[in-house]
N, CA, C and O atoms as a Tripos MOL2 file, in Angstrom:
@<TRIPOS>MOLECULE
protein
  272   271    68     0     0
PROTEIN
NO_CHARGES

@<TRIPOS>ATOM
      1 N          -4.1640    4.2500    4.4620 N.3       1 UNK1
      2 CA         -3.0880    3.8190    3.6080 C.3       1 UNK1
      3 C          -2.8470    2.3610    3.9000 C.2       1 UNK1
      4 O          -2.5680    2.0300    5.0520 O.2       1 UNK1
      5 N          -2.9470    1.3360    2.7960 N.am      2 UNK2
      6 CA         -2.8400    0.1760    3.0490 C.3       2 UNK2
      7 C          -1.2730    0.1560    2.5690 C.2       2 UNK2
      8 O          -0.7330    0.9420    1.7900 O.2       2 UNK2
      9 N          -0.5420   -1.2620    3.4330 N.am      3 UNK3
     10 CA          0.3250   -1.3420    3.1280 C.3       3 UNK3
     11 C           0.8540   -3.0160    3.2580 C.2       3 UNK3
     12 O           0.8990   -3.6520    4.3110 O.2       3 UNK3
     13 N           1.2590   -3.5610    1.7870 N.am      4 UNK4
     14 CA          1.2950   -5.1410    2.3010 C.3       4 UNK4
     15 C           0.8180   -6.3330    1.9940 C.2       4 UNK4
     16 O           1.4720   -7.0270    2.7710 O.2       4 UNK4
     17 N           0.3790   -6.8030    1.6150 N.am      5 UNK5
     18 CA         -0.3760   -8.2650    1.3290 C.3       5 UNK5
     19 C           0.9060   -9.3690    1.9360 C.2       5 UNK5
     20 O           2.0520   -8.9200    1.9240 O.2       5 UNK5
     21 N           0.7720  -10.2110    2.2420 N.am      6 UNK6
     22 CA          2.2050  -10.9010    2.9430 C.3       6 UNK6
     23 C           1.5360  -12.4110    2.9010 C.2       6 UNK6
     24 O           0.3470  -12.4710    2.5860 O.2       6 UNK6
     25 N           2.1520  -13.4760    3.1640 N.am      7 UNK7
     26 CA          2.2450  -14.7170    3.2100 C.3       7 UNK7
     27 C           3.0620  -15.0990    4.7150 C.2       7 UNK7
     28 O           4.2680  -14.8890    4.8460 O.2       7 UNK7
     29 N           2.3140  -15.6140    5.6720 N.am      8 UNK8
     30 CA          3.1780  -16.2650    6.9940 C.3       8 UNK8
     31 C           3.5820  -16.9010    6.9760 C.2       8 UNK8
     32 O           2.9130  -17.7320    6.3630 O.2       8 UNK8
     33 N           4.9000  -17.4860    7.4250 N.am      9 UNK9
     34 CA          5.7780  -18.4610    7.0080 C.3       9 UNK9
     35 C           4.6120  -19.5350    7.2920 C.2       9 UNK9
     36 O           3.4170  -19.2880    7.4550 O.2       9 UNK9
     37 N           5.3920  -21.0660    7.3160 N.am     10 UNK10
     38 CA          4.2490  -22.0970    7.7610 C.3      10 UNK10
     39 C           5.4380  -23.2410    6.6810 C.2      10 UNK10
     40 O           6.6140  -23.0100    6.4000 O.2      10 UNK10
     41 N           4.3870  -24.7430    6.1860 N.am     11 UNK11
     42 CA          5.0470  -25.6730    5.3980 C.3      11 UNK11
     43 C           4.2380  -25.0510    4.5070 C.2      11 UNK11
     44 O           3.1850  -24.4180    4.5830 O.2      11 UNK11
     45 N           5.1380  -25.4520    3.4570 N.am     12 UNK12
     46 CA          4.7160  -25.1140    1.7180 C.3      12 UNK12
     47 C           3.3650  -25.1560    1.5460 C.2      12 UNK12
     48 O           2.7720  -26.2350    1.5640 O.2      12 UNK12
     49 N           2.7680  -24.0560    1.3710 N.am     13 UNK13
     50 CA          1.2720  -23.9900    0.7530 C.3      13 UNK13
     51 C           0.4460  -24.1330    2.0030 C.2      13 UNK13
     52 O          -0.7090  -24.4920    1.7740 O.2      13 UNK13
     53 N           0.7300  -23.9540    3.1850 N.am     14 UNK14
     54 CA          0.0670  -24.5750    4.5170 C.3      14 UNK14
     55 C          -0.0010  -22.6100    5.1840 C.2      14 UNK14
     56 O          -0.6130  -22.2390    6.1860 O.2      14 UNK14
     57 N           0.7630  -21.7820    4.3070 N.am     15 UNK15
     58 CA          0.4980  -20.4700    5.4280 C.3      15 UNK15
     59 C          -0.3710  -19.2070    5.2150 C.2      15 UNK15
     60 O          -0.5790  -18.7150    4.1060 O.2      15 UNK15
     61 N          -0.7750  -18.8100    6.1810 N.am     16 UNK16
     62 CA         -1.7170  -17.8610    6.0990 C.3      16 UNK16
     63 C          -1.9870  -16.7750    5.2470 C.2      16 UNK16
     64 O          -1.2000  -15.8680    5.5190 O.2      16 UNK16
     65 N          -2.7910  -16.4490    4.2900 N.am     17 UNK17
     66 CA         -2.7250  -15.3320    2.9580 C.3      17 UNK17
     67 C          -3.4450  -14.7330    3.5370 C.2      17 UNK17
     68 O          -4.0940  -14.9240    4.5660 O.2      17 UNK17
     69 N          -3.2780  -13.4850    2.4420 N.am     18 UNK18
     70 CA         -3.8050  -12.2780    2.4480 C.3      18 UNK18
     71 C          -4.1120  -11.8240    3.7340 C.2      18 UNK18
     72 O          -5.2900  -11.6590    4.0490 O.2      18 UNK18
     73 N          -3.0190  -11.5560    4.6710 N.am     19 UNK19
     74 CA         -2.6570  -10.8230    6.0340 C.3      19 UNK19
     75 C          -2.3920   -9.7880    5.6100 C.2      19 UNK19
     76 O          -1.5870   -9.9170    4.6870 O.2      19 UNK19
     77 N          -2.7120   -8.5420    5.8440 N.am     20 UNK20
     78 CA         -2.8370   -7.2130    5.8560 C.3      20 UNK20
     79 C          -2.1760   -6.3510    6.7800 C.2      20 UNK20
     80 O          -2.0090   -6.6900    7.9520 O.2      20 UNK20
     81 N          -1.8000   -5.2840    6.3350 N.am     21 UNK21
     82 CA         -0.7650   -4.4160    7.5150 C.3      21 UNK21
     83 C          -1.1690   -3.0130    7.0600 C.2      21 UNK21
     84 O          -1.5430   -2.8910    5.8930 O.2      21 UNK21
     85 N          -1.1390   -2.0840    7.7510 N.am     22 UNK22
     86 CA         -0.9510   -0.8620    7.7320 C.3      22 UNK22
     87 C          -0.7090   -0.0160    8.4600 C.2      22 UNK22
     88 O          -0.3270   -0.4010    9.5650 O.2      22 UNK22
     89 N          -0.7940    1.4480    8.2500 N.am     23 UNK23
     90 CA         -0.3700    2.3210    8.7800 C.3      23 UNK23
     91 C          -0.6900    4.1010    8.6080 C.2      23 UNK23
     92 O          -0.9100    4.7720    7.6000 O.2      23 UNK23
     93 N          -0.5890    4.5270   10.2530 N.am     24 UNK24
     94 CA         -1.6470    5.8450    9.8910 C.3      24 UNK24
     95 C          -1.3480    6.7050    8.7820 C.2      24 UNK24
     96 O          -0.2420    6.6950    8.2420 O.2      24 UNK24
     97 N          -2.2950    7.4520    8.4210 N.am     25 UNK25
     98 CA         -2.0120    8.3490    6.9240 C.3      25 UNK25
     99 C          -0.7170    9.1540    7.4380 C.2      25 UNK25
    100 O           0.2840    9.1320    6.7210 O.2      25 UNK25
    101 N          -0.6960    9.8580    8.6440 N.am     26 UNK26
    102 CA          0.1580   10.9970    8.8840 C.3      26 UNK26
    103 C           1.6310   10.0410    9.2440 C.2      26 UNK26
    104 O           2.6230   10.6940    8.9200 O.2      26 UNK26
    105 N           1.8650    9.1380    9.6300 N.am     27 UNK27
    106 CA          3.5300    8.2500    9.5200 C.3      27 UNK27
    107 C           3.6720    8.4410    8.2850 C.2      27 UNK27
    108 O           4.6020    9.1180    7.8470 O.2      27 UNK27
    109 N           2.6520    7.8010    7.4250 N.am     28 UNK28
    110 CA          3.0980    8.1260    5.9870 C.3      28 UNK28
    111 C           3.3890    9.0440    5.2090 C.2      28 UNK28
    112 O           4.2480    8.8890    4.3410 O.2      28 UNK28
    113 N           2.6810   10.2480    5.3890 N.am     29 UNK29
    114 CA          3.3980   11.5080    5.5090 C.3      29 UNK29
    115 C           4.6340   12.1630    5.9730 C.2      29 UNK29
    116 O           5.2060   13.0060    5.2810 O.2      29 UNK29
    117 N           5.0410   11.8040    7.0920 N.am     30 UNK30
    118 CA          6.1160   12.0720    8.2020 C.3      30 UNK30
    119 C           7.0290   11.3940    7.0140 C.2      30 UNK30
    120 O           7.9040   12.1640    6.6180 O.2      30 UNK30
    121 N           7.0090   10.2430    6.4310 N.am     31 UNK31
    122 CA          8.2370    9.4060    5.9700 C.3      31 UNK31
    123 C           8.1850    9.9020    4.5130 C.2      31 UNK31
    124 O           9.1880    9.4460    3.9630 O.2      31 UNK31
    125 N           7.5570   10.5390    3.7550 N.am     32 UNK32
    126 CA          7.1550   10.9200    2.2980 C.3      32 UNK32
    127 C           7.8490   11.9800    2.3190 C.2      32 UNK32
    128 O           8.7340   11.9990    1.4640 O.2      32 UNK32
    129 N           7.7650   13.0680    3.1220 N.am     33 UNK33
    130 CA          8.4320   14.2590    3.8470 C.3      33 UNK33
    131 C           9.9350   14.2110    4.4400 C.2      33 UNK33
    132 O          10.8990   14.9620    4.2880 O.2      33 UNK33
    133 N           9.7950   13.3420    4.9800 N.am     34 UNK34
    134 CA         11.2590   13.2330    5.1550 C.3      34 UNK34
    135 C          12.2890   13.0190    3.6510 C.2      34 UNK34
    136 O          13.4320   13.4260    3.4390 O.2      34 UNK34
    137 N          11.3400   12.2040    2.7550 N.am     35 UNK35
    138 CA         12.2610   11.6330    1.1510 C.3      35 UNK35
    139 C          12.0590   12.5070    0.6270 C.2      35 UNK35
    140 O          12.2130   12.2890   -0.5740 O.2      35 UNK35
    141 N          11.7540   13.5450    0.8310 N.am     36 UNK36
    142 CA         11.4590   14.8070   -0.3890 C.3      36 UNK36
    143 C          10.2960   14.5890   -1.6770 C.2      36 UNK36
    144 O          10.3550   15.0400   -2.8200 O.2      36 UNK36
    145 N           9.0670   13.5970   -0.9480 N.am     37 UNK37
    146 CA          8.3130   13.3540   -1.9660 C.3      37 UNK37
    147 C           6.9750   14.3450   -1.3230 C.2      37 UNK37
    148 O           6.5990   14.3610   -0.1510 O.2      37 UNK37
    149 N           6.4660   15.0610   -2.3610 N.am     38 UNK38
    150 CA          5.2600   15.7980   -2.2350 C.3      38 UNK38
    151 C           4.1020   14.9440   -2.3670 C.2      38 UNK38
    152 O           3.8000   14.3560   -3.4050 O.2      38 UNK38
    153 N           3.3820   14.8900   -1.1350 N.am     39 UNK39
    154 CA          2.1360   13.9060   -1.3350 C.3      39 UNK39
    155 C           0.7490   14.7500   -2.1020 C.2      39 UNK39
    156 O           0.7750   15.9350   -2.4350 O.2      39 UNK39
    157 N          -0.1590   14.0260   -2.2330 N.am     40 UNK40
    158 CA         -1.0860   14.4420   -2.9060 C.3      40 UNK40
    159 C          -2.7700   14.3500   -2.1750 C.2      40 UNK40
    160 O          -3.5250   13.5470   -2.7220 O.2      40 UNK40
    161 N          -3.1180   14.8560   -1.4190 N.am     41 UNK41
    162 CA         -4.0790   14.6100   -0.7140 C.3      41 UNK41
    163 C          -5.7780   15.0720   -2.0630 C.2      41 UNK41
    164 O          -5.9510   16.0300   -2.8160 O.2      41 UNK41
    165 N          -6.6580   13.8230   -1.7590 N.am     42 UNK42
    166 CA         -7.7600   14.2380   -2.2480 C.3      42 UNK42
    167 C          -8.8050   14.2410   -1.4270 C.2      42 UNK42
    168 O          -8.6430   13.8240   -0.2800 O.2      42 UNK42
    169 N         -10.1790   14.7480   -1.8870 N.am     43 UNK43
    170 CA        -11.0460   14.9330   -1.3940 C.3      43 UNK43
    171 C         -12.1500   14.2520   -1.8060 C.2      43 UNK43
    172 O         -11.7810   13.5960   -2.7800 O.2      43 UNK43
    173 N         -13.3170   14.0470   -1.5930 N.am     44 UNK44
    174 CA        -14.1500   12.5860   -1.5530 C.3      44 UNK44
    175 C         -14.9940   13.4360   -3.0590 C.2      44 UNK44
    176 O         -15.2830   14.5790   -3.4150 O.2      44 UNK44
    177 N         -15.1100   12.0880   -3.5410 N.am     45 UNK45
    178 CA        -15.4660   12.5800   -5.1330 C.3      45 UNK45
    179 C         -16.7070   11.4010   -5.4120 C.2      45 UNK45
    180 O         -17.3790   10.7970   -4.5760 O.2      45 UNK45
    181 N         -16.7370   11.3260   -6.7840 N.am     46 UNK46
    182 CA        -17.5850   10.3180   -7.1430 C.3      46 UNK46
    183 C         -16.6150    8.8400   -7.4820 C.2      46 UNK46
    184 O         -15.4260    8.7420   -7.7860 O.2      46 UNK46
    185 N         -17.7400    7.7200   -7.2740 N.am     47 UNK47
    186 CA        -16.6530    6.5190   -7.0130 C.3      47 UNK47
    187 C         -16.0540    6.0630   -8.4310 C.2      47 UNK47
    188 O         -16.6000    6.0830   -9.5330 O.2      47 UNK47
    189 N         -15.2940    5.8170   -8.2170 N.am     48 UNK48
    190 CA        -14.0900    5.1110   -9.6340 C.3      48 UNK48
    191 C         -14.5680    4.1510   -9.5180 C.2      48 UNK48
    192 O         -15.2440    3.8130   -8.5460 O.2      48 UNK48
    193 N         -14.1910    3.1380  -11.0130 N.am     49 UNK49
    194 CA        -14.3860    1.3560  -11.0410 C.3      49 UNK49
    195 C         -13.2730    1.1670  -10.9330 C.2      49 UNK49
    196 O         -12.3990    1.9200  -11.3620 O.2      49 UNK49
    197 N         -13.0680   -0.0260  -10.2500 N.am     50 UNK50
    198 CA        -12.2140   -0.9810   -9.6250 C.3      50 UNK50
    199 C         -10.9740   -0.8740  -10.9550 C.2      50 UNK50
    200 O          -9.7870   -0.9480  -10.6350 O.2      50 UNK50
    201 N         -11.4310   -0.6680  -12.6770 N.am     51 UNK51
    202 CA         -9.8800   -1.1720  -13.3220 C.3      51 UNK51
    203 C          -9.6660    0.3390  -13.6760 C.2      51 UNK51
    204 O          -8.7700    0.6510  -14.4590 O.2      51 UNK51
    205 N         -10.3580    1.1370  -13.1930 N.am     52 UNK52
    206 CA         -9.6610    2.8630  -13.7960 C.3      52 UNK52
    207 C          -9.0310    3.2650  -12.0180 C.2      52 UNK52
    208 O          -8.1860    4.1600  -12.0280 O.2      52 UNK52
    209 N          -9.3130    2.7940  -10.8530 N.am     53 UNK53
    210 CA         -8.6300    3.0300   -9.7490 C.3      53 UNK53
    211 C          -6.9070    2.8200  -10.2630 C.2      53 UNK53
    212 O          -5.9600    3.5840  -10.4480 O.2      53 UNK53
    213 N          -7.2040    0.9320  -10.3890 N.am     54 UNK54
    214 CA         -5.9810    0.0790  -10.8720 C.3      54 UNK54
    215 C          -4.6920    0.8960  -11.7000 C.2      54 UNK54
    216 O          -3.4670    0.8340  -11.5930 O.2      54 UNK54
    217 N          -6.0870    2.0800  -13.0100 N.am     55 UNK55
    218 CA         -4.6690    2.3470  -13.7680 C.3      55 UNK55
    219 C          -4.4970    3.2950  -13.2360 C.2      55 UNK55
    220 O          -3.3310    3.4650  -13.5910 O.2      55 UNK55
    221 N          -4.8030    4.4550  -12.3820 N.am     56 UNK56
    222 CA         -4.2170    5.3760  -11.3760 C.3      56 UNK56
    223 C          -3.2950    5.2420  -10.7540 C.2      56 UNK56
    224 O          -2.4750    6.1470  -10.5970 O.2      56 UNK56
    225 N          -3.1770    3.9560  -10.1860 N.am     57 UNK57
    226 CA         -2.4350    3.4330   -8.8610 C.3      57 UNK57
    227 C          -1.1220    3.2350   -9.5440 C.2      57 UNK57
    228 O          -0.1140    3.8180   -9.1440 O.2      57 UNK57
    229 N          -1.1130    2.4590  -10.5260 N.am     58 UNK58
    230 CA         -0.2420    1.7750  -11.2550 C.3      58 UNK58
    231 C           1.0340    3.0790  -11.4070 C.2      58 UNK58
    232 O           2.1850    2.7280  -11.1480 O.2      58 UNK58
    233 N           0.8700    4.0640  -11.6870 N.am     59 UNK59
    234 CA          1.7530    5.0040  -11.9550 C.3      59 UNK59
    235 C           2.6320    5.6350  -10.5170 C.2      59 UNK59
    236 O           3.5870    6.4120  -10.5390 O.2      59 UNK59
    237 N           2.0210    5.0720   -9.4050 N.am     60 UNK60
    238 CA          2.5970    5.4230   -8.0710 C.3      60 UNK60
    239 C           2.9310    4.4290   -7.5340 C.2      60 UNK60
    240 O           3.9290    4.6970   -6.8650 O.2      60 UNK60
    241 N           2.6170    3.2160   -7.4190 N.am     61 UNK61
    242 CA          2.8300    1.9590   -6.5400 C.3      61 UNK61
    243 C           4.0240    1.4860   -6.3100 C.2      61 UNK61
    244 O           4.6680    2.3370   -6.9230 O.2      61 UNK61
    245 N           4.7490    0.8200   -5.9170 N.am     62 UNK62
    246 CA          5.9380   -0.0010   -5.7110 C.3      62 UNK62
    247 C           5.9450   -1.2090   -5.0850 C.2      62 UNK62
    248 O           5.0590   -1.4590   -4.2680 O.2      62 UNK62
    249 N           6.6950   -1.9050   -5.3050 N.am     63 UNK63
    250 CA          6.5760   -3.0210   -4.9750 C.3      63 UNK63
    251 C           8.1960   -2.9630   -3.8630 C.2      63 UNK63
    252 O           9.3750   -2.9830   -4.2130 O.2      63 UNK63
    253 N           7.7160   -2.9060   -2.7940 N.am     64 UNK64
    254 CA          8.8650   -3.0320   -1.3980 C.3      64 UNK64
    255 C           9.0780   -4.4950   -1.0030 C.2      64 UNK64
    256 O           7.9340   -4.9500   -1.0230 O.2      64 UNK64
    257 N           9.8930   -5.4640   -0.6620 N.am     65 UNK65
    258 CA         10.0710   -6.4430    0.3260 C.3      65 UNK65
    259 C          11.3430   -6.8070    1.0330 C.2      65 UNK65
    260 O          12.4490   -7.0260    0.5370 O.2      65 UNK65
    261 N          10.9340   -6.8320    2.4060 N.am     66 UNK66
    262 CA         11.3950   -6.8180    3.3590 C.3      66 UNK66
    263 C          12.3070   -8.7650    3.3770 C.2      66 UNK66
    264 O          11.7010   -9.6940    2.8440 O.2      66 UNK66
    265 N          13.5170   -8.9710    3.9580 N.am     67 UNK67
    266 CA         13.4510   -9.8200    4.4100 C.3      67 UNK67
    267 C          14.7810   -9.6200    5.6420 C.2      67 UNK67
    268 O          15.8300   -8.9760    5.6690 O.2      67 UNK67
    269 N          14.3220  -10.2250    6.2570 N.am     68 UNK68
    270 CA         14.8560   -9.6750    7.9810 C.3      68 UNK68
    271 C          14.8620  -10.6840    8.8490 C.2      68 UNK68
    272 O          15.1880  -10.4890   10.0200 O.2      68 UNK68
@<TRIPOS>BOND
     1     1     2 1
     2     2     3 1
     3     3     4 2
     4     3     5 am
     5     5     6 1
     6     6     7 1
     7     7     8 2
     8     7     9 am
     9     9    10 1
    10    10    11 1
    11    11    12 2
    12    11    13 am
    13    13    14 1
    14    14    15 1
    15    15    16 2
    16    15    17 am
    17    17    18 1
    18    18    19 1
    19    19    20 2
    20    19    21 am
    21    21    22 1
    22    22    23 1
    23    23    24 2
    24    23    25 am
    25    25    26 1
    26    26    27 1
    27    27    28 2
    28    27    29 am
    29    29    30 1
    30    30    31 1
    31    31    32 2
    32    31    33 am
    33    33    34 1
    34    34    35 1
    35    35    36 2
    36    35    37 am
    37    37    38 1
    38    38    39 1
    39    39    40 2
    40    39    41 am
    41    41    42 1
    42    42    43 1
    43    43    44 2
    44    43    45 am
    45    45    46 1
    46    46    47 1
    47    47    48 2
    48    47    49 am
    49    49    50 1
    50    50    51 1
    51    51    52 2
    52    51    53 am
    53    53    54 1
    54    54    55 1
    55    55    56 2
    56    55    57 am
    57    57    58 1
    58    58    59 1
    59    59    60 2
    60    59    61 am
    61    61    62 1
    62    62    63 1
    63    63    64 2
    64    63    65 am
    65    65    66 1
    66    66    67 1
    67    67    68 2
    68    67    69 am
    69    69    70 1
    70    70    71 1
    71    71    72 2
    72    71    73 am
    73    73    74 1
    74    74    75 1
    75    75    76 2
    76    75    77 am
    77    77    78 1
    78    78    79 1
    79    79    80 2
    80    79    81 am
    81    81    82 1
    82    82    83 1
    83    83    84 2
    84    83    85 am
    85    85    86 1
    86    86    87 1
    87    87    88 2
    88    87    89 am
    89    89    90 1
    90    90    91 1
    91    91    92 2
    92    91    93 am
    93    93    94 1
    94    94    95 1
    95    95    96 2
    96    95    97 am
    97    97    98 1
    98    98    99 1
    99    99   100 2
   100    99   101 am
   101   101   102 1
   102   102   103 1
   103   103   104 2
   104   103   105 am
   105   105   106 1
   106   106   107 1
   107   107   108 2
   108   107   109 am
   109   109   110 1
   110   110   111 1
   111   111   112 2
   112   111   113 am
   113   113   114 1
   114   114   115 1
   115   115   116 2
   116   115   117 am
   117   117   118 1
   118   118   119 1
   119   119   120 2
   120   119   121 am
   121   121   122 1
   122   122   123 1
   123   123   124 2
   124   123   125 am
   125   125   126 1
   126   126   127 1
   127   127   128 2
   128   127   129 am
   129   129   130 1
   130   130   131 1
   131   131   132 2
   132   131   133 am
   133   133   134 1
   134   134   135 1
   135   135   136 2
   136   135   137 am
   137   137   138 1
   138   138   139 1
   139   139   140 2
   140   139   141 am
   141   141   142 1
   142   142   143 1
   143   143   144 2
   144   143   145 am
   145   145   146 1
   146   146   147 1
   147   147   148 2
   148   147   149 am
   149   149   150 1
   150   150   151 1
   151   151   152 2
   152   151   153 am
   153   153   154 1
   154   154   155 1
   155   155   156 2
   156   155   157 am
   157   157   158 1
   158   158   159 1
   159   159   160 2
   160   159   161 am
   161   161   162 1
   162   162   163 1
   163   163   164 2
   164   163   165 am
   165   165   166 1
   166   166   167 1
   167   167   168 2
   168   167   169 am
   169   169   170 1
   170   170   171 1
   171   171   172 2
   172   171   173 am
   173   173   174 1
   174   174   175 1
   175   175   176 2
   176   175   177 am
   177   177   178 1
   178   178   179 1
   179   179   180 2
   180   179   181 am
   181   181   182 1
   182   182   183 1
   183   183   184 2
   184   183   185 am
   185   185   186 1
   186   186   187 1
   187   187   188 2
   188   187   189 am
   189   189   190 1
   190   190   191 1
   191   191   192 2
   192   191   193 am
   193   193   194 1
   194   194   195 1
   195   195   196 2
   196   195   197 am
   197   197   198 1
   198   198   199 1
   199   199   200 2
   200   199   201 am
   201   201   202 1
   202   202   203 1
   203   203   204 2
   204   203   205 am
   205   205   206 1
   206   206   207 1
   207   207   208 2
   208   207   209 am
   209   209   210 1
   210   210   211 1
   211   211   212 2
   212   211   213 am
   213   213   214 1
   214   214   215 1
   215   215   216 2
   216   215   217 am
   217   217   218 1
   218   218   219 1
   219   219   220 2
   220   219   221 am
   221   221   222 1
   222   222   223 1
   223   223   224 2
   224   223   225 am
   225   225   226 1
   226   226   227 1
   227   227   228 2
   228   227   229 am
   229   229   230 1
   230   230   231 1
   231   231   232 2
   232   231   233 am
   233   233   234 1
   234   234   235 1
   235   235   236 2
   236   235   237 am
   237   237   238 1
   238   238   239 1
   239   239   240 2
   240   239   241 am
   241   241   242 1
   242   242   243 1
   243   243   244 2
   244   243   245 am
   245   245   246 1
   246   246   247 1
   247   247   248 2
   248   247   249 am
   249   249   250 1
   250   250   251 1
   251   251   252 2
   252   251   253 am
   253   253   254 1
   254   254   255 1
   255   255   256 2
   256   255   257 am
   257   257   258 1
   258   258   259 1
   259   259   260 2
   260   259   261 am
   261   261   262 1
   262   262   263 1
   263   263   264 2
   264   263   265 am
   265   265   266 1
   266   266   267 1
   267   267   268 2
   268   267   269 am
   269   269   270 1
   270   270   271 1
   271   271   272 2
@<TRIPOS>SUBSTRUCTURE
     1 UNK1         2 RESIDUE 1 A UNK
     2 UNK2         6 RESIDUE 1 A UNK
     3 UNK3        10 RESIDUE 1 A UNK
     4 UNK4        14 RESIDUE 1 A UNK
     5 UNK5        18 RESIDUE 1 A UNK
     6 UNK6        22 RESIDUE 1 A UNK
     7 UNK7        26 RESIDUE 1 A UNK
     8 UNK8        30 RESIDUE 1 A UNK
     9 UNK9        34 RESIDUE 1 A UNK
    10 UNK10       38 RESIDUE 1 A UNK
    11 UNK11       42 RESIDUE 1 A UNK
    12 UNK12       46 RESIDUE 1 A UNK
    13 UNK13       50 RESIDUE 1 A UNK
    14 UNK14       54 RESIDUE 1 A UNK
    15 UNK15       58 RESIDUE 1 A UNK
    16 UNK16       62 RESIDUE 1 A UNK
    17 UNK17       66 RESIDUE 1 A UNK
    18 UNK18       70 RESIDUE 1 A UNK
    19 UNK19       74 RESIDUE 1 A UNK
    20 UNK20       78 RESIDUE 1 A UNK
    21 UNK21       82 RESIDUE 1 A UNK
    22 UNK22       86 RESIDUE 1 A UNK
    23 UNK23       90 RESIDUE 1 A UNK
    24 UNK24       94 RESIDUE 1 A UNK
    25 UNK25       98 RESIDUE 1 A UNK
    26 UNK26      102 RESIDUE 1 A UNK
    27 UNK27      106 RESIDUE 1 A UNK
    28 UNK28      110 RESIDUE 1 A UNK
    29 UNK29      114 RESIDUE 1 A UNK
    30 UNK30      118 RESIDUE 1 A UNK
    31 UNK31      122 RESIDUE 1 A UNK
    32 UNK32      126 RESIDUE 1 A UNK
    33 UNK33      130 RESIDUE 1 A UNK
    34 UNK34      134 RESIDUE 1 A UNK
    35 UNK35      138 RESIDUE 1 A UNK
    36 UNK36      142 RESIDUE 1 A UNK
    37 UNK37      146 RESIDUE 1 A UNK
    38 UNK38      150 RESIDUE 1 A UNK
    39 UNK39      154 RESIDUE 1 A UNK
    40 UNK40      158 RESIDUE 1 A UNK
    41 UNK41      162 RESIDUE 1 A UNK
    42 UNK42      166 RESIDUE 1 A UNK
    43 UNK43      170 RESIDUE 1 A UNK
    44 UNK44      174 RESIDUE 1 A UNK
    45 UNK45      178 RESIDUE 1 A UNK
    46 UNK46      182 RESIDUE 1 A UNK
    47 UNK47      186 RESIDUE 1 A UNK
    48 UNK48      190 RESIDUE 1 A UNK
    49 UNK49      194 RESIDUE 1 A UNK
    50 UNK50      198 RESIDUE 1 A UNK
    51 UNK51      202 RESIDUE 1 A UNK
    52 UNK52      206 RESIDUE 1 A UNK
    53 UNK53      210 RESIDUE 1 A UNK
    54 UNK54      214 RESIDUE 1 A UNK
    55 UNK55      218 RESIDUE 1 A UNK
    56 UNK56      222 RESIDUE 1 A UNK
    57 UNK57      226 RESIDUE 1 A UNK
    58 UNK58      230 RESIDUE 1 A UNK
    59 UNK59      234 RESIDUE 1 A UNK
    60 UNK60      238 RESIDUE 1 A UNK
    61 UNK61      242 RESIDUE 1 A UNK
    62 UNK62      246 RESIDUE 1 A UNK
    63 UNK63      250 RESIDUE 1 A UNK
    64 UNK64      254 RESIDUE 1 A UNK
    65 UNK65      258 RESIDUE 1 A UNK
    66 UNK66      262 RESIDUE 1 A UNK
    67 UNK67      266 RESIDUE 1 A UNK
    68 UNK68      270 RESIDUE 1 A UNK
């Protein structure tokens, strides 16, 4: 489960992209479970293209940000 794309602080246009974060499948579970959301586990299939993944995703995704 990826989680994240982020920007490091730094001077304007000077900071580090596409830093990556994640986290194990089963936290993510633990916390899906706790919200009363039923996850959906699959099993290894034949591969999708990159813009029919996209419109899959699109119907689950969210956009979270943190500032702290």
């Amino acid at each position: 489960m990826g989680v994240v794309s982020s920007r490091l602080g730094g001077r304007a246009g000077q900071g580090a992209q596409n830093v990556n974060f994640a986290i194990k499948a089963d936290v993510a579970r633990t916390f899906l479970d706790a919200q009363g959301v039923t996850a959906e586990m699959a099993t290894g299939g034949s591969d999708l293209p990159g813009p029919d993944i996209a419109d899959r995703a699109r119907a689950f995704a969210a956009f979270i940000e943190y500032r702290g």
